[in-house]
C-alpha angles and dihedrals in degrees: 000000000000122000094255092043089049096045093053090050088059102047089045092044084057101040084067101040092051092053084050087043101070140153079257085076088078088077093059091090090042096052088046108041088100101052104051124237101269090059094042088048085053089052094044097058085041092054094042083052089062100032089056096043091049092045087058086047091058095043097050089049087053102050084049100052100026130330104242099009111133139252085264093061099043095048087058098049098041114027101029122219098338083050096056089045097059101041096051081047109047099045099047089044090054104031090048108051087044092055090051098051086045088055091047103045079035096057093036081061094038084054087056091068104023098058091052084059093030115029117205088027111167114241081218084063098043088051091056091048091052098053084043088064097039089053101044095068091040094047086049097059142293089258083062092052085048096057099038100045085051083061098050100042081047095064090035094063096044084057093046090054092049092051096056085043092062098040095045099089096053094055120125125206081199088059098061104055115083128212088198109116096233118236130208083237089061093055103045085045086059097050114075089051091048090049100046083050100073085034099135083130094117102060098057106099092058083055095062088047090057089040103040098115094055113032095146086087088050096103088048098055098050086045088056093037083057097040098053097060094032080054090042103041092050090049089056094043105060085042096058093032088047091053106034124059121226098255099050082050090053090050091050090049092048089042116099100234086037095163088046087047094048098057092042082061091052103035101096088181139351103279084058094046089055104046085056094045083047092042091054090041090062100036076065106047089044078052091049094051098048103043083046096061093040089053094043095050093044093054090049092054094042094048086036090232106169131221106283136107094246089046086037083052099054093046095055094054089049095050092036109043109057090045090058093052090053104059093037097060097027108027089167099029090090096065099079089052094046082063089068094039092107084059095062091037091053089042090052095034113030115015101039097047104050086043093055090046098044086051094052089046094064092055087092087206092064121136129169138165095232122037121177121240121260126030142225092338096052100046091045086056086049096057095038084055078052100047084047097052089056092039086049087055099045096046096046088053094048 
């Protein structure tokens, strides 16, 4: 693999695993304080597995129908109306409701800095800044949210590993042990959250545009954009789980401002209460970026805007703009349709694309470049895996 080629595989691997990486992270601990570490981990390697294998469904339908069309596309092509309905549905569900909780917890860090400069700053302001920022680099080009989002993951896992430097020392191996019998409602509880935590699915499309000339390095990069959260999230969990009992974990989770709670419980003085702040600061910025580009590139497939300024322009404004208002006029609106975020992220991960393969299997004149590993009974486990994530977030809401 040449320089250039390598260097492409990494930023692409990160752009995804940033967008997967997110502040949400910080609920991992919470959603899982009543099953114990050993049970989440398992959940976690079980939920890599199919996020690696449907990302390699959707890839291989991609690359039959047209590399770097988008779900909405192959859906049509593959799955007829249901199948359009389902694609135009799930992504902007998703895609939307993430951009507006990024704006939000975006502008609520942007106000942080802003009102020292500024004072009396509006946080509605702030929120408009921040998607200013985040657009600008999305509006320039896919090769500038490369670069600056390298730079970002970069610090943010230097402040990650200086985190678990700090809290090392004050893990228990006692604390991590739970005397809760765990229950399969606590599990499935736990799921959605889990899954929509290495949901970098949906950007996966503008990855194989970056990365057309080369598609050969596709499956390594989704591999590396798996392995880096499922690396990171393991090693989170058994520092917050090390340090904090089960029952001090319960009373966060059940606390309003949990995430906040939670680093004021691990915080032991000030410089630790600042690298975490810093660290879930940049886990949100690397997750804005991300969900932006695959939005925008979806919209500009969808309205079949082409790749112009003027076209780029008018895309912007389409995948910016609704998102904005949002957050302006309902700041915790967002919340409730976060909830059923994991819904939108197994119909456009998991379902839609083994669906699409298996459909184009069955054509017995099928030929592809690329073809995933495993057959009927793998991509029958995938979809089941899919079917339980949305039956795990209903039930749990119910």
């Amino acid at each position: 693999m040449s320089e250039p080629s390598r260097s492409t595989v990494i930023g692409s691997a990160l752009i995804l695993a940033g967008t997967a990486i997110g502040a949400g992270m910080l609920a991992l601990p919470l959603v899982s304080a009543s099953t114990g570490l050993i049970p989440v981990i398992i959940l976690f390697l079980v939920t890599a597995f199919f996020a690696v294998i449907s990302a390699l469904y959707a890839f291989e339908a991609n690359v039959a129908i047209k590399p770097g069309c988008n779900l909405y596309t192959m859906a049509s092509r593959t799955l007829g109306r249901i199948g359009k309905v389902l694609s135009a549905i799930a992504p902007l569900g998703l895609f939307y409701a993430l951009m507006s909780a990024y704006f939000s917890g975006g502008g609520s860090l942007l106000a942080q800095y802003v009102q020292v400069a500024i004072p009396g700053a509006s946080s509605q302001l702030c929120v408009i800044l921040f998607a200013l920022i985040a657009g600008a680099f999305v509006y320039y080009s896919t090769r500038a949210v490369d670069l600056i989002n390298r730079i970002f993951f970069s610090l943010m896992i230097i402040t990650f590993i200086l985190a678990l430097i700090s809290l090392a020392p004050s893990v228990r191996y006692e604390s991590m042990t739970h005397s809760t019998d765990v229950g399969y409602f606590s599990l499935m509880a736990a799921l959605p959250v889990i899954f929509t935590s290495f949901g970098y699915h949906g950007g996966i499309p503008s990855i194989i545009i970056y990365q057309r000339k080369q598609l050969a390095h596709i499956p390594l990069i989704f591999l590396l954009a798996t392995l880096i959260p499922l690396t990171v999230y393991t090693l989170w969990l058994i520092a917050v789980m090390g340090i904090l009992p089960e029952a001090t974990l319960l009373q966060v989770s059940q606390s309003s401002g949990a995430t906040a709670h939670l680093i004021s419980e691990l915080s032991r003085d000030d410089d630790m209460h600042t690298i975490l702040y810093l660290f879930s600061d940049l886990a949100l910025l690397t997750s804005v970026l991300g969900v932006a580009l695959g939005l925008f590139d979806y919209l500009a497939n969808l309205l079949q805007r082409a790749d112009t300024r003027i076209h780029r322009l008018q895309t912007a404004l389409v995948t910016f703009i609704p998102p904005v208002i949002f957050a302006i006029m309902f700041p915790d609106g967002f919340v409730a349709a976060l909830g059923y975020a994991a819904i939108a992220l197994a119909i456009l991960a998991i379902l839609l694309p083994t669906a699409m393969v298996y459909v184009l299997r069955k054509n017995t004149e099928y030929k592809n470049s690329f073809r995933a590993p495993g057959g009927v009974v793998l991509m029958s486990l995938c979809f089941l895996f899919g079917c339980i994530v949305i039956l795990s977030q209903l039930i749990s809401r119910l």
